[in-house]
Structure formats: C-alpha cells, structure tokens
TORDREN-650304 format. One line per field, with one value per residue (C-alpha): residue in one letter; chain; x, y, z; residue number from 1. Coordinates in nm, 3 decimals, padded with zeros to 5 digits, m for minus. Example, Ala and Ser with C-alpha at 12.3 -4.5 7.8 and 13.67 -1.06 7.14 Angstrom:
TORDREN-650304
resn	A  S
chain	A  A
X	01.230  01.367
Y	m00.450  m00.106
Z	00.780  00.714
resi	1  2
END
This chain:
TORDREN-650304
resn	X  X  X  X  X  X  X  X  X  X  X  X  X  X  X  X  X  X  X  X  X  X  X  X  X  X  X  X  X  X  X  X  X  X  X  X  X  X  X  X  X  X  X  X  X  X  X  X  X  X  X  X  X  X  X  X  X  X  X  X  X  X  X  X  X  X  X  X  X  X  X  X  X  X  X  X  X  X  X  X  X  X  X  X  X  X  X  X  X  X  X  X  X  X  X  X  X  X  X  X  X  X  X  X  X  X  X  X  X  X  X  X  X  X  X  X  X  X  X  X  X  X  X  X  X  X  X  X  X  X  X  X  X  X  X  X  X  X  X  X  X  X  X  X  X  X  X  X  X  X  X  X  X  X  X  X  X  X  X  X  X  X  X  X  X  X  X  X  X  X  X  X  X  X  X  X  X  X  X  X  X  X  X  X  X  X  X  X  X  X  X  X  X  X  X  X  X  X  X  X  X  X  X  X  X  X  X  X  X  X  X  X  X  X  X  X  X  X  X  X  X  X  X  X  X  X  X  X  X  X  X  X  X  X  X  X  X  X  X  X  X  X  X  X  X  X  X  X  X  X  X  X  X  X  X  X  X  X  X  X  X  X  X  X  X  X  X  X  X  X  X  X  X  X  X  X  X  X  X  X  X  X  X  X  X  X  X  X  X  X  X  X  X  X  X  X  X  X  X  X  X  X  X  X  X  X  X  X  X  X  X  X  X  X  X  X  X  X  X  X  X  X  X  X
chain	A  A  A  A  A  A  A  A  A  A  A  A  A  A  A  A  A  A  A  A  A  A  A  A  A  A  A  A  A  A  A  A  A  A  A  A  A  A  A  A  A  A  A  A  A  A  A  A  A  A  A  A  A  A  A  A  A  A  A  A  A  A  A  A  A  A  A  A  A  A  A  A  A  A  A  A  A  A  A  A  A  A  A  A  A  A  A  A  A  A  A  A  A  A  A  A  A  A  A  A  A  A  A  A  A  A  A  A  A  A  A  A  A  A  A  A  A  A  A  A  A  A  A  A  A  A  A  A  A  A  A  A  A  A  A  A  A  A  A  A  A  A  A  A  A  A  A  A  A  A  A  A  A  A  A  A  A  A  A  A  A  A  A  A  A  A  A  A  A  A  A  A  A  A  A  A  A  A  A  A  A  A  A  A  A  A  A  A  A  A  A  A  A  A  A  A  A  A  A  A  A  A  A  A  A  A  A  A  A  A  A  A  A  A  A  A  A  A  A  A  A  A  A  A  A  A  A  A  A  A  A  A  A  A  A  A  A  A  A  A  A  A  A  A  A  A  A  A  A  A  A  A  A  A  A  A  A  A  A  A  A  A  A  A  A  A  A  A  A  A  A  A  A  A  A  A  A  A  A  A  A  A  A  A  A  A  A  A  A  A  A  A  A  A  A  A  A  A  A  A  A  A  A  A  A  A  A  A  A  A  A  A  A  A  A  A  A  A  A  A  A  A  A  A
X	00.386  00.202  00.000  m00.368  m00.677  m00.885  m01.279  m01.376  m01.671  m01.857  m02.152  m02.133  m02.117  m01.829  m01.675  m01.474  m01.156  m01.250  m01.608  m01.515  m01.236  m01.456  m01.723  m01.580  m01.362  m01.650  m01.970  m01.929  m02.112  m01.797  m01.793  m01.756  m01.569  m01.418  m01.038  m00.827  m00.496  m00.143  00.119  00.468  00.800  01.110  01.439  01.465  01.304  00.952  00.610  00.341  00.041  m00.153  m00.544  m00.621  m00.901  m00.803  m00.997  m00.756  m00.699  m00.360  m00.299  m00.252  m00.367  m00.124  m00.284  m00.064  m00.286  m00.223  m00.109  m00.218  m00.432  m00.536  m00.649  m00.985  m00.974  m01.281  m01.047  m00.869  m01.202  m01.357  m01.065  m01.090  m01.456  m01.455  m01.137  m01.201  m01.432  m01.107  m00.797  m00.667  m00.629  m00.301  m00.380  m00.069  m00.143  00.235  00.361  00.173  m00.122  m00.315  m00.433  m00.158  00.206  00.486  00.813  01.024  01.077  01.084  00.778  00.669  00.747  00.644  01.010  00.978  00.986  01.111  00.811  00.646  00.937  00.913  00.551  00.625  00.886  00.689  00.353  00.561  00.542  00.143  00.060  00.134  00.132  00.150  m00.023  00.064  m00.188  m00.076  m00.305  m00.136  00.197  00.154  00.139  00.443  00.601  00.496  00.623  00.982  00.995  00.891  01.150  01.458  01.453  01.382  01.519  01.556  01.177  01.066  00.970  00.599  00.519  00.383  00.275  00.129  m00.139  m00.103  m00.362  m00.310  00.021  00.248  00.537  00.771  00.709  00.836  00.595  00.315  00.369  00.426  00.086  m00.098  00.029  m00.216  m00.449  m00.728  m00.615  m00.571  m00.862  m00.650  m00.340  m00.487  m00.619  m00.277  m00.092  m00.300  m00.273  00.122  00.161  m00.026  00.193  00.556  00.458  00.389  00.654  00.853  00.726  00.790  01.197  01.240  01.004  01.242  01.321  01.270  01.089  00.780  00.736  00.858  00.618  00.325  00.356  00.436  00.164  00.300  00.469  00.803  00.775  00.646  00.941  01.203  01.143  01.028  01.034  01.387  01.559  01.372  01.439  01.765  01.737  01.914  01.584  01.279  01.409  01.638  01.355  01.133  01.407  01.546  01.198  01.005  00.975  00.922  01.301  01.296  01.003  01.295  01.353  01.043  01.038  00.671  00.327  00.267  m00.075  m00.034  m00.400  m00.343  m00.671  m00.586  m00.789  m00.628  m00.608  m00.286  m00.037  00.135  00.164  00.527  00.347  00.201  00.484  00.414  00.794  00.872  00.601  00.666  01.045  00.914  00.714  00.586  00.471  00.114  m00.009  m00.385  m00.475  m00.865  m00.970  m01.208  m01.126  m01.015  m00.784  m00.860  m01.205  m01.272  m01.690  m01.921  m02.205  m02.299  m02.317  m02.206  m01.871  m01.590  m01.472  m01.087  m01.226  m01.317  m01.054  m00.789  m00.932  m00.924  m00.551  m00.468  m00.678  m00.505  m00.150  m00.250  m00.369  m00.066  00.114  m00.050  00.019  00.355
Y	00.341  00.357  00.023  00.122  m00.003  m00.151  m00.007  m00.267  m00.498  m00.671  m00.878  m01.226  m01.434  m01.196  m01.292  m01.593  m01.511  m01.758  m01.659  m01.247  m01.385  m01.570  m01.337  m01.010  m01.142  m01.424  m01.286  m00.885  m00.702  m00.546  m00.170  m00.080  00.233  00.327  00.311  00.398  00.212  00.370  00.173  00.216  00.039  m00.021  00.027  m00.332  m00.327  m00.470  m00.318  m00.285  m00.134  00.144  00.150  00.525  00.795  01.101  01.379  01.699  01.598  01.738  01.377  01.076  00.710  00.407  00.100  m00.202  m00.567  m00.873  m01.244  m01.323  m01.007  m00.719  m00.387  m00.550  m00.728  m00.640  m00.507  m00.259  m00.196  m00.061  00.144  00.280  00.371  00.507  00.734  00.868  01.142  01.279  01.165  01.059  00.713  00.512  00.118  m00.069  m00.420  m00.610  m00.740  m01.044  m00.919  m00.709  m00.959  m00.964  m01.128  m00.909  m00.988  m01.156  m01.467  m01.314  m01.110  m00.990  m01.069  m01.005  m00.804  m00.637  m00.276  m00.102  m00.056  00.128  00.352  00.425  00.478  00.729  00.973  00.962  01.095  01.338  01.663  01.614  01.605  01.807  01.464  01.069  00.798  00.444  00.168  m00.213  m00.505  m00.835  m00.900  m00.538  m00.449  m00.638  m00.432  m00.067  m00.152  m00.280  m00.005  00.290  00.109  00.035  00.329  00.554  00.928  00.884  00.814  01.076  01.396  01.397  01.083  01.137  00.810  00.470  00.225  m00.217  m00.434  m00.820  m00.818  m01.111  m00.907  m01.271  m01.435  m01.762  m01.816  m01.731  m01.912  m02.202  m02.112  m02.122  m02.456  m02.574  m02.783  m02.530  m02.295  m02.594  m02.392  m02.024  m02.229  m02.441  m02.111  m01.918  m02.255  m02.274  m01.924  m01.902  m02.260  m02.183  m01.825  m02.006  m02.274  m02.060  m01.893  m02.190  m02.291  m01.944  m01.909  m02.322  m02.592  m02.823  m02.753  m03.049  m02.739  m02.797  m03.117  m03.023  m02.664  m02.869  m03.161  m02.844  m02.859  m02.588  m02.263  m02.375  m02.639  m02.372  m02.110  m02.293  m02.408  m02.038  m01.767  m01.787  m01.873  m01.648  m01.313  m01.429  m01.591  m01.904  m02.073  m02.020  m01.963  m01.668  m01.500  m01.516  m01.393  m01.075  m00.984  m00.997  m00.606  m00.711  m00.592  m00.281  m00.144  m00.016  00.218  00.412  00.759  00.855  00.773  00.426  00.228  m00.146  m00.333  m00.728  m00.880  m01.141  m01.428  m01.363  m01.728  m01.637  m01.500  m01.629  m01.483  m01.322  m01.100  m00.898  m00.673  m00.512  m00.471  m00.262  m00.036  00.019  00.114  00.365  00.652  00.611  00.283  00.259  m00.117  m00.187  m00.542  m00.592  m00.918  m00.947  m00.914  m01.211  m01.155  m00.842  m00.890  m00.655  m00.672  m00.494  m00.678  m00.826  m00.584  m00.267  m00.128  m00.268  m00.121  m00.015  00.245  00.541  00.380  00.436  00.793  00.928  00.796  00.991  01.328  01.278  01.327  01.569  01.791  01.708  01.841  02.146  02.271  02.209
Z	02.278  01.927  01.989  01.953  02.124  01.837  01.836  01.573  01.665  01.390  01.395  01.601  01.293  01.134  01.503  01.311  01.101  00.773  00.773  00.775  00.496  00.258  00.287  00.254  m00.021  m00.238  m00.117  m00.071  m00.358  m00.546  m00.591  m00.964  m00.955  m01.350  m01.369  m01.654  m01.694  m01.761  m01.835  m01.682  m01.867  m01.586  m01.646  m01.688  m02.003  m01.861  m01.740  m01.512  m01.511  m01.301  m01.305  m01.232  m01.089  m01.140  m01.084  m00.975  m00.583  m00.445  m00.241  m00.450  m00.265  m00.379  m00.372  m00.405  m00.375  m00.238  m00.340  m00.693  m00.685  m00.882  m00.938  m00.953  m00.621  m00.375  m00.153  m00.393  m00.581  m00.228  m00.139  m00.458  m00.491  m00.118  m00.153  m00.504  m00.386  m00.175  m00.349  m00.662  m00.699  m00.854  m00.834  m00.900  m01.051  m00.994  m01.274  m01.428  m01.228  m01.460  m01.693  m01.946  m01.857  m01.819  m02.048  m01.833  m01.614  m01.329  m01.207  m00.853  m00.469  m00.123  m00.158  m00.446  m00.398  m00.665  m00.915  m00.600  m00.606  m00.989  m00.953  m00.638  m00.834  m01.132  m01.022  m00.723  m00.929  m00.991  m00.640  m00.272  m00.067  m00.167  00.094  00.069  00.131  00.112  00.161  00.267  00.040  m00.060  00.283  00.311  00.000  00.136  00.527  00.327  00.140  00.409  00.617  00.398  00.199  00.532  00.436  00.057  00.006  m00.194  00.006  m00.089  00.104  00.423  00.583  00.518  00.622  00.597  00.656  00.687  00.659  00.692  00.792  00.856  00.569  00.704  00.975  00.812  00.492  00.696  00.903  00.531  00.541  00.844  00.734  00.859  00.534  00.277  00.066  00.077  m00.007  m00.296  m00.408  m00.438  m00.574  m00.863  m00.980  m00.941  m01.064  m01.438  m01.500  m01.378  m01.616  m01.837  m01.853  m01.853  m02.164  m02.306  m02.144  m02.062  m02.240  m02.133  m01.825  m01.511  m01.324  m01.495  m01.385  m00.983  m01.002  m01.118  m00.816  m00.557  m00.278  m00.037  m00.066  00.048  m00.272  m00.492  m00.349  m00.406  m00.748  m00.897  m00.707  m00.507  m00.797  m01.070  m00.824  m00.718  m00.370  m00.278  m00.168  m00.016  00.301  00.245  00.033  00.286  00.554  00.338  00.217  00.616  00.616  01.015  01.032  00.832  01.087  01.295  01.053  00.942  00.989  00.869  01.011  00.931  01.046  01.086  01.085  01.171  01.324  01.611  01.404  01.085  00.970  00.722  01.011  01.249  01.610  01.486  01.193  01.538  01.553  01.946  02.010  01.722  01.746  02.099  01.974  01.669  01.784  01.358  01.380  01.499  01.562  01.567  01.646  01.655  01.832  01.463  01.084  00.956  00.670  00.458  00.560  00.865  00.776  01.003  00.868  00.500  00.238  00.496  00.421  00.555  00.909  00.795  00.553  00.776  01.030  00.729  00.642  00.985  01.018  00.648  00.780  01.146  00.970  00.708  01.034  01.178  00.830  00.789  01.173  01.177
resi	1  2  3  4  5  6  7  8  9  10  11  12  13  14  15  16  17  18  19  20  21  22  23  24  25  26  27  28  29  30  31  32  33  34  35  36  37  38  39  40  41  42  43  44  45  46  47  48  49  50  51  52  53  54  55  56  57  58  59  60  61  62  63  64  65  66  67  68  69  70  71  72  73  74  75  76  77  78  79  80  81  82  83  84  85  86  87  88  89  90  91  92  93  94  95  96  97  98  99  100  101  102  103  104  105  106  107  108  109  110  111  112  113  114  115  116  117  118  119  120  121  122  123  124  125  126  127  128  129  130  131  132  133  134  135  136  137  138  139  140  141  142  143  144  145  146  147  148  149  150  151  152  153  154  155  156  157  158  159  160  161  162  163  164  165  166  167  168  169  170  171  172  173  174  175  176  177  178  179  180  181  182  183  184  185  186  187  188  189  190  191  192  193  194  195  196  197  198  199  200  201  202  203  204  205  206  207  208  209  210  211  212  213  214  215  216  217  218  219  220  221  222  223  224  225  226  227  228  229  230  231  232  233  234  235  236  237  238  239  240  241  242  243  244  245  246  247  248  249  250  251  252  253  254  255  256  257  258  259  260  261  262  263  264  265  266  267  268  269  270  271  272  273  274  275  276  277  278  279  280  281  282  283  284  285  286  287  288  289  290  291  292  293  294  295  296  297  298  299  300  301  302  303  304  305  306  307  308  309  310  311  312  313  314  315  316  317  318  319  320  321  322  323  324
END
C-alpha cells in the first residue's frame, strides 16, 4: 500500500498551514537561478513559453506552476536553482502566464494537458529520461495527464512528483471559498479577472461578461462566466468534474509521488487520495501533518523540506531503472 509515513517536522511556528503558506511563498528569499526562454507555437496556432537551464544532463525536470503562476514563482524558482546542478531544467509558464498574453480567448486550466504533451515529445530525443513535477493546478495537470494518457505517454518519462494538489477541483474550490482563505481567493480573483477582461475587450468589448466577471467574488462566479465556457465546459461544475485528475489516478502506470500536507488550507479532505493509492502499486501518497500549501518550510530562510524529499524519490526510480 504506497501511502508513506511523512518524516517532515518543521519548526513550531511553521506548525500552522497559512503561516508555512504566506511565508514560504511572500517572505522566503527567492533563489535567482538564470533561465533562458524558448518559445513553443501549438497546433492551434497559439504559444507558450519554456524558461530553460540547460547544461548537457541526460534527465530533463518539467516544471509546470500553479494558479496564476509563473516560471518566476518562489516555488518554481527553488526547484529550479536546486535541481540545475543534476538535471536540465524545462519551466513551462501556461499560457498567459509568462508575462505576455497568448493569442486567443481561451488560455489555461487545471485540465489542460496538452501543451505538457507537446513540450514532452519535443525535448524526448535530447534526453535518456523526462521527470514531471507539478505544483498545485500543475500538479493537477501532470497527475491528469500521467493518468489519462497511461501507455501512450511518451517512453522517456519515468515518473512524477505533485505537491498541493487539489486533485477534486470542486471541493476544494469551494474550500477556497471559506472565509478563513478570503485573502488566497481575493488574490487569484484579481489576477484572472484583469486577463478575461482583457481579453474581452480584445475578442468582446461588448459583451454583458464584462460586467458579470468584474462583480464575480468566488470561483464558481468566476468559472462559469470565463473559464467553462472559453475551454468548452457547460459550467463550472462539469469543468471542475472532467478536469479532477482524482479519477485518472486509477490509471497511472509510472512512479508518481503525491505530497498534500494535512493543514493545507486550499484542499479539501477529498484531494487526500488514500483509496487510490492503496489500489495503484505507482501511486505513492505522502501526507505530512505540516506544509501548508506549497510551503513545506523547515525554518525561515532554510530550504524547503520537499526538495531532497523530491530528489531521493527521482534517484529511488532512476536506481530502480538502471537495475532492471
């Protein structure tokens, strides 16, 4: 049964899921590691880009970020700077996310799996093995995609790692919704609010949605009026319900870490998946009692805790690959 005792114990005041948040997140010195962007164009005639560090590894690292994230998120810029002395790094920024606004109206879910899959066959030939690492809603994306595509992943993946992921997307965005998270929530609204206006302006100035995206106060508001209908969902609802990469866990076939802390203040107790990791002998669920949400601080200005947990995990199956 691939649920896994959790050796994480930070320091009593990190012991509280919004303070190990907000500080690893606002108040964490950021790592400055030197990326250099490629840009990839999608068969449906838009982009996204791909901050890089490349320096001859045989493993590539995909990072994919979180909710209204970036390439330049403390999280990602972390991961980066630790891994980069072992693998090469590919840090997807979704579309919209990288500072300049992709083409269309649409842009990027907690569903939205195929640029991962562009970025996966493209870089293939360059490297021996690929490793997947999704924080939050691109935890969500890499568990969806490990799990849906199963077999016809490309061959050179050999496992994955999520942390904080809200793997049922309807319970926790609902959970955000708690008054105890109003700041995380107001945070997110803003962000998505000023790009879907946007681009209503740019595809519909005179569209009734501007007024009903700028008065939206929760996600199920903001859902319903942008990103259901832009990606072609019926509502918020059934987004959230095809896009939970909960149900797809059933069918992962390589290695795949799951990191959800117990005090997590964005999930709900279904994004603790114990049932399907006890099914899948690849499916390896970690909940620490500590961590907050992609926070997971030891103590201030020490490393976060997930980073050697994560390398061990990649250097466990890479073992494992070479033996067998």
């Amino acid at each position: 049964m691939p649920v896994v005792n959790s050796m994480y114990l930070p320091d009593l005041i990190f012991r509280n899921g919004h303070i190990n948040t907000i500080a690893a997140n606002r108040f964490q010195k950021k790592k400055t590691p030197i990326f250099n962007r490629r840009r990839y164009f999608t068969l449906d005639k838009d982009f996204f880009d791909v901050d890089t560090i490349l320096n001859n590894h045989k493993m590539a690292i995909i990072l994919l970020h979180g909710l209204e994230g970036s390439s330049s998120s403390p999280y990602i810029l972390e991961m980066s700077d630790y891994f980069s002395s072992y693998y090469d790094i590919w840090a997807i920024n979704h579309r919209s996310c990288s500072g300049e606004p992709n083409t269309k109206y649409y842009s990027y879910h907690s569903g939205k799996t195929d640029d991962l899959d562009l970025l996966v066959n493209e870089i293939a030939d360059e490297y021996d093995k690929i490793m997947i690492i999704g924080f939050s809603l691109g935890g969500n994306i890499t568990l969806k995609y490990l799990g849906e595509k199963a077999q016809k992943i490309n061959q050179k993946v050999i496992g994955a790692v999520a942390i904080s992921v809200p793997c049922d997307l309807n319970t926790s965005a609902k959970t955000l919704q708690l008054r105890s998270n109003w700041l995380y929530l107001n945070n997110f609204l803003r962000s998505l609010k000023l790009k879907a206006i946007q681009k209503l302006e740019t595809f519909d100035p005179s569209s009734e949605k501007i007024t009903k995206i700028a008065a939206a106060k929760t996600f199920v508001a903001f859902d319903d009026e942008y990103t259901a209908p832009a990606h072609g969902f019926r509502d918020a609802e059934d987004y959230w319900t095809k896009c939970s990469s909960k149900q797809f866990l059933r069918g992962i076939i390589k290695p795949t870490l799951i990191i959800n802390a117990l005090d997590d203040p964005f999930l709900s107790k279904e994004c603790y998946p114990y049932y399907e990791a006890e099914q899948n002998k690849n499916v390896f669920l970690e909940t620490p009692k500590y961590g907050g949400h992609v926070g997971f601080l030891i103590s201030l200005n020490k490393q976060r805790w997930y980073l050697e947990r994560v390398l061990n995990f990649i250097q466990l199956i890479t073992n494992k690959e070479n033996f067998s």
